[in-house]
N, C-alpha and C positions, 0 to 999 in steps of 0.2 A: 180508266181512260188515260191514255197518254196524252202527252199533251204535241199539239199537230204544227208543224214548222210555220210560220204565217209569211214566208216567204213564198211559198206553194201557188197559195191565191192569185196575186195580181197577175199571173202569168194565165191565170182560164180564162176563155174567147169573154168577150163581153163581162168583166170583170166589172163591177159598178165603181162609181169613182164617190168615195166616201166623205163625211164632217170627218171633223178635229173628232168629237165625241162618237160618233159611231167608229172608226178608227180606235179611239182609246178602249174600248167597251169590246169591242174584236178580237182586237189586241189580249188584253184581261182574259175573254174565253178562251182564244188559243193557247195563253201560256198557263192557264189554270190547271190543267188536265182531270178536272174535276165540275162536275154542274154547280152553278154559283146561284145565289140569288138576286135578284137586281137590287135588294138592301149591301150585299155583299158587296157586288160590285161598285157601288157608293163607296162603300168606305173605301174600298182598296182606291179608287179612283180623286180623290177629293183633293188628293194634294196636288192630280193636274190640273183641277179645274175645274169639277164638277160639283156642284153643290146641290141641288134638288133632285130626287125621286124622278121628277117628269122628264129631265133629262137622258137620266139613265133607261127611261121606258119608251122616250122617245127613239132614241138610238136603237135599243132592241127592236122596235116595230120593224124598223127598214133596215133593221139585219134581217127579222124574221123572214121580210115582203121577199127580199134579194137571195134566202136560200143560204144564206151562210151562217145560220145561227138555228137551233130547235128549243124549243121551251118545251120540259120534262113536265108537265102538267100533276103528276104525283108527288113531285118533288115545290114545285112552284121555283123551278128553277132553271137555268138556263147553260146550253152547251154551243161550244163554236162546232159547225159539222165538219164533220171528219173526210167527205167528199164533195163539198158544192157543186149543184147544178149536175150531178150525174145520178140523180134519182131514181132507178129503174125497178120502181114498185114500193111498198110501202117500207116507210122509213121503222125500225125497233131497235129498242134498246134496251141493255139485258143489264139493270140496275144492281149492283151489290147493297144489300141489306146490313152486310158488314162493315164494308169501306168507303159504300157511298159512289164505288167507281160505276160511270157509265158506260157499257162498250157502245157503238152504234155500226145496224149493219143493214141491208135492204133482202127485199123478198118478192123479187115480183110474184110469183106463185101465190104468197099471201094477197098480196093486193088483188088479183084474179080474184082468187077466193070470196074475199070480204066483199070486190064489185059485183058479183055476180048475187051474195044473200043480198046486197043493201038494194040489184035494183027486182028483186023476188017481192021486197018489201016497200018499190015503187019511191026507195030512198036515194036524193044524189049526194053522193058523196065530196066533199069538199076538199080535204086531207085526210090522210090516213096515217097516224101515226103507235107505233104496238109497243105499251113498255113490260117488259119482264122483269118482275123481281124475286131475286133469288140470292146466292150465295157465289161469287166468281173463285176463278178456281186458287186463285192468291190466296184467299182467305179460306176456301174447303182445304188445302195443301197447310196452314196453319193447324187449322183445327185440330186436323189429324197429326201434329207433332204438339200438341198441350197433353201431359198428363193429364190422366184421371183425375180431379178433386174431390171424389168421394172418399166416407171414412170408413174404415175395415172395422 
């Protein structure tokens, strides 16, 4: 996952206007480029200011509410989004097993898909969010340049 300019932001319509600590916590996700956990983001953050858990969970809710933030549920971790508020179908994200990187990318086709079993199954859907874990190609392009370790 690279990490995503957070200058970007405040310029999309209807931008919400943020805490001290949702701002810091934002801030952290953008320039991470990597999913954090909100114990992670504690530490990193404590020398601004933040000292409790409920803080840093606070902030994440009303990143979550607001669409600028995804919590990786496999991971128990958290990603600043890579497109706010331009959500056109379900949200996935294709985890490295290796590096840990998250790319994030949309599919409305999928989300069709999945509305169409959940209401077969008389189910409403709330969010839809798809994570894939796998190998990115950083680390398949590794792999393939490590000798063999086996012994002849």
């Amino acid at each position: 996952m690279t990490k995503i300019p957070r200058t970007q932001f405040p310029r999309l319509p209807n931008f919400p206007k943020l805490t001290k600590n949702q701002e810091l916590v934002f801030d952290q996700l953008c320039q991470a480029g990597e999913p954090l956990s909100a114990y992670t983001l504690l530490d990193l953050l404590r020398d601004q200011g933040l000292r409790a858990p409920l803080q840093i969970y606070r902030a994440l809710e009303r990143l979550q509410a607001e669409g600028l933030v995804h919590r990786l549920e496999s991971l128990n971790a958290f990603v600043a989004c890579a497109h706010p508020h331009h959500h056109l179908g379900s949200v996935i994200f294709a985890i490295c097993r290796d590096c840990g990187a998250a790319q994030e990318f949309t599919d409305a086709g999928v989300a069709g898909r999945l509305a169409e079993r959940a209401q077969e199954k008389t189910f409403a859907i709330d969010s839809t969010t798809v994570e894939l874990h796998g190998h990115c190609s950083a680390c398949q392009a590794a792999d393939e340049e490590e000798p063999p370790t086996g012994k002849r």
